[in-house]
C-alpha positions in Angstrom: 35.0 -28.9 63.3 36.8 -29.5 59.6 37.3 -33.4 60.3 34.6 -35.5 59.1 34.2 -38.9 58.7 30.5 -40.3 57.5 29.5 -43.7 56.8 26.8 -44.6 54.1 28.7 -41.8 52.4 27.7 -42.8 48.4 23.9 -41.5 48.5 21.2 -40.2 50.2 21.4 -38.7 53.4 25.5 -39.8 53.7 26.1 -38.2 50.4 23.9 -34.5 51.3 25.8 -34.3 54.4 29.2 -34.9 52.6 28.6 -32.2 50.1 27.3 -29.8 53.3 30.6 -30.3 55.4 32.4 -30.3 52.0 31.3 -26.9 50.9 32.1 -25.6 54.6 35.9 -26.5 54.1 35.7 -30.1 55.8 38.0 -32.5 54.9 35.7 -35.8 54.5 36.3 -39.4 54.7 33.6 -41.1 52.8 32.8 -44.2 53.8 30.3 -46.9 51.9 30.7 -49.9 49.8 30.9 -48.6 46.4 34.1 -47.1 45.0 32.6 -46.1 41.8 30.1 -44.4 43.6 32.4 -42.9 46.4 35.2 -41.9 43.5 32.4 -39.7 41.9 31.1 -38.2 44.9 34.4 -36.7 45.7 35.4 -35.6 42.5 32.0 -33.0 42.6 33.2 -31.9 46.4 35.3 -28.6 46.7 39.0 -29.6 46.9 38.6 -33.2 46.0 42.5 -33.8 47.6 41.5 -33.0 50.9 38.9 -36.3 51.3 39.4 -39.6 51.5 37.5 -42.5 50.2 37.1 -45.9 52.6 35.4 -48.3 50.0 33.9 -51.1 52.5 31.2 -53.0 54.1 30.2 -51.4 57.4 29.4 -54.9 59.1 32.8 -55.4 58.0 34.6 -54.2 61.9 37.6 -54.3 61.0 38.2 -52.7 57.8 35.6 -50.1 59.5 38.2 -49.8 62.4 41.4 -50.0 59.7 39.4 -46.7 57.9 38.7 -45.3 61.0 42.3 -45.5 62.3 43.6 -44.6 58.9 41.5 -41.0 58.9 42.9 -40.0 62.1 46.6 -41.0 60.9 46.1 -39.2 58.4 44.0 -35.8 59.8 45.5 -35.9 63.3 41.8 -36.6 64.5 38.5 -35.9 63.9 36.1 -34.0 64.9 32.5 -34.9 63.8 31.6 -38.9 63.0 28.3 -39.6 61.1 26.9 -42.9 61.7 24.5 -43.1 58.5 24.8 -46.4 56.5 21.6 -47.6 57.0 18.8 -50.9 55.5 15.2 -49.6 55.1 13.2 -52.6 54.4 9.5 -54.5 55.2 10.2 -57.3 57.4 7.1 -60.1 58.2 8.0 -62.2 61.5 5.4 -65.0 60.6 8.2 -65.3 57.1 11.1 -67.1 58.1 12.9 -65.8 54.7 12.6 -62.4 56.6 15.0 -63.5 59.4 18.2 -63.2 57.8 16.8 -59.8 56.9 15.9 -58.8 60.4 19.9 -59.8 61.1 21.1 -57.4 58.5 19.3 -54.6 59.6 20.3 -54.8 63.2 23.6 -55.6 61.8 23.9 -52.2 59.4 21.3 -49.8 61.6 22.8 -50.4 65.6 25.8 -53.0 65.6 27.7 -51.2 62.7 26.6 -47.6 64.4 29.0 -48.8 67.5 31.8 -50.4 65.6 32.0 -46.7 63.8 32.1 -44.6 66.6 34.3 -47.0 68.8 37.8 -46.5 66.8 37.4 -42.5 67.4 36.5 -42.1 71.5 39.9 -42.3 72.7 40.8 -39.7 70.1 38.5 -37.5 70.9 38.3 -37.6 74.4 42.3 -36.6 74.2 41.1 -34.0 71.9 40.7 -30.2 73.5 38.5 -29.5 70.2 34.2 -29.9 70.3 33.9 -33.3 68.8 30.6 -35.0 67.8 29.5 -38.3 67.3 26.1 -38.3 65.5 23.4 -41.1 65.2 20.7 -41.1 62.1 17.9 -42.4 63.4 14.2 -42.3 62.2 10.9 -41.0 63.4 10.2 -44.9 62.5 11.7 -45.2 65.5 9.5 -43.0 68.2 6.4 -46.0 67.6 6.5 -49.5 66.3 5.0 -49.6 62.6 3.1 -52.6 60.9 5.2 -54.3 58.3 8.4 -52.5 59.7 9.3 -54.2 62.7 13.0 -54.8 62.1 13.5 -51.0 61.1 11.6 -49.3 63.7 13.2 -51.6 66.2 16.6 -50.9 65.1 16.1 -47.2 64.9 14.4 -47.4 68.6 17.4 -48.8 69.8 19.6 -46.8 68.0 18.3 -43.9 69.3 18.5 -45.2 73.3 22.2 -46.5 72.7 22.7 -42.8 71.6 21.3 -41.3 74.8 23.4 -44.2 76.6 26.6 -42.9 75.1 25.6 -39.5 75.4 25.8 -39.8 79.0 29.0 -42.3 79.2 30.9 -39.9 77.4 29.2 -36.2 78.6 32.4 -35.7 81.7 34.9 -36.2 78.9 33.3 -32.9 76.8 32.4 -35.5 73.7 29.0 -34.6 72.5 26.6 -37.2 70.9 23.7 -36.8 69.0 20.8 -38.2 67.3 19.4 -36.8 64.5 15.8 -38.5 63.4 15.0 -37.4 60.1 11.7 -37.4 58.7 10.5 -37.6 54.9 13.6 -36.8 52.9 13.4 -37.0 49.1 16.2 -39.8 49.0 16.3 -43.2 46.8 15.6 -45.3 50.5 11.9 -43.7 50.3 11.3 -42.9 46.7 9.6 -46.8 46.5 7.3 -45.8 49.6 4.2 -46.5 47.9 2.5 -44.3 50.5 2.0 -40.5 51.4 5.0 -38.7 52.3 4.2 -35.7 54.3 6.6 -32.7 54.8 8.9 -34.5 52.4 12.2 -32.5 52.6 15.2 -32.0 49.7 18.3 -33.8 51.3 20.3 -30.3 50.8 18.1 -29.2 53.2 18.0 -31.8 55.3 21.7 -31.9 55.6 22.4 -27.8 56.5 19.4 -28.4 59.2 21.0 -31.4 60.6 25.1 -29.4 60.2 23.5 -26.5 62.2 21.8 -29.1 65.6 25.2 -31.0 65.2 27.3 -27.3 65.5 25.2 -26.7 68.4 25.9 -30.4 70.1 21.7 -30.8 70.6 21.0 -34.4 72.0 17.9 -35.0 69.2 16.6 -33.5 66.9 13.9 -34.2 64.3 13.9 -33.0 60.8 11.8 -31.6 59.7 10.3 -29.6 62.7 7.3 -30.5 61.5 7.2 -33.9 62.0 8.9 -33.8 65.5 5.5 -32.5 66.4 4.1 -35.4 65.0 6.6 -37.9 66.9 6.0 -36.0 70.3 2.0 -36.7 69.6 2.8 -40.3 68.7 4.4 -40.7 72.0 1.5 -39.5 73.8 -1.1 -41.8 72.5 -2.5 -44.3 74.4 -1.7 -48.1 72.6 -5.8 -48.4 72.0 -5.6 -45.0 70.1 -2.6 -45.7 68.5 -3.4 -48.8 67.6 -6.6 -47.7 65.9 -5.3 -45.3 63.9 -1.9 -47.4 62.7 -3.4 -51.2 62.7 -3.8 -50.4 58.6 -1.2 -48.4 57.8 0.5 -48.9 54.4 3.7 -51.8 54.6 7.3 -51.5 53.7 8.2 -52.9 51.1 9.7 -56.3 52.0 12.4 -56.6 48.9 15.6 -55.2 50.7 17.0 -51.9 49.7 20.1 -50.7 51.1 20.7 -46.5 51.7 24.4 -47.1 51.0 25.2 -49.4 47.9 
């Protein structure tokens, strides 16, 4: 699996799992909406010739889809799409200056998730290769959290359209899955002005998440730790849950974006 095309490509998350498919002989397209920032990134990657750089807007569909098309011109396929651009920001219903914010989230975290796998399934189902198409989600998503209602929602139902497609596309040998990270040291959490446990390096992030996505597993948290912590979460009873999460520390409502 040496063709790999990953949205939200610049920083964070996007950028760790760049370098991780890069330094396993991957060729890369690296998608996000800076070209400064996209440039540099490949210039630091083993074999810099052998990736390509797609500077856009992901709620952009069709210059996603023109990239998309371009990379399988150009690599004869591919065989492992990362879905990662993604908006982690506080949202307030009761604001109506947080409604165009809720938009953009749903826009960037679930619509734009679609549009970048939609260009590749006919490719891949043609493909006798193992091909992947791979969903970030959030443990944000397992419960609803105060002061994040856009974020969790949008990583909830990323993480069911996921399982949807998992099963559309399961007869045609196309493998999809969703990888939830945790706490990982990135710039989208380092203005959480709250408690971070089992924060993780995004290196270390990214080989975790290579090896679940080698192995075509349907979810996976990272870090193991705080899957434990998701599967409790999912056991509580709304009273319990809601006592113990009705005063939880709030997002941040100015809007930060994972991929600049």
């Amino acid at each position: 699996m040496n063709r790999v095309f990953i949205t939200g490509a610049s920083s964070g998350l996007g950028a760790a799992l760049a370098r991780e498919y890069a330094a396993r002989g991957a060729s890369v397209g690296l998608v996000a909406r800076r070209r400064d920032a996209l440039d540099a990134l490949r210039a630091q990657l083993p074999h810099p010739e052998r990736h390509l750089v797609y500077a856009l807007d992901v709620t952009d569909r069709a210059a996603l889809t023109a990239a998309a098309l371009d990379f399988i011109e150009r690599q004869g396929g591919a065989d492992i799409v990362i879905a990662c651009a993604g908006i982690s920001v506080g949202t307030l219903t009761e604001f109506a200056e947080d409604l165009p914010v809720f938009d953009a989230i749903l826009a960037t975290n679930v619509s734009a998730t679609v549009a970048t796998f939609a260009p590749f399934i006919a490719t891949m189902k043609a493909q006798s290769t193992p091909c992947r198409l791979v969903g970030i989600g959030s443990v944000a998503g397992v419960r609803g959290l105060p002061g994040a209602g856009a974020y969790s929602a949008s990583k909830a139902a990323l993480r069911v359209y996921c399982e949807s497609l998992r099963l559309e596309l399961k007869p045609h040998g196309v493998k999809v899955v969703t990888i939830a990270p945790g706490y990982i040291d990135t710039p989208m959490t380092r203005h959480n002005a709250y408690p971070m446990p089992f924060l993780m390096s995004p290196a270390r992030f990214a080989a975790r998440a290579a090896r679940a996505i080698a192995a075509g597993t349907s979810y996976r948290v990272i870090p193991w730790q705080m899957g434990v912590v998701a599967k409790l979460l999912r056991l509580l009873p709304n009273s319990l849950y809601d006592l113990a999460f009705v005063n939880a520390p709030h997002k941040a409502r100015k809007a930060r974006k994972e991929t600049p």
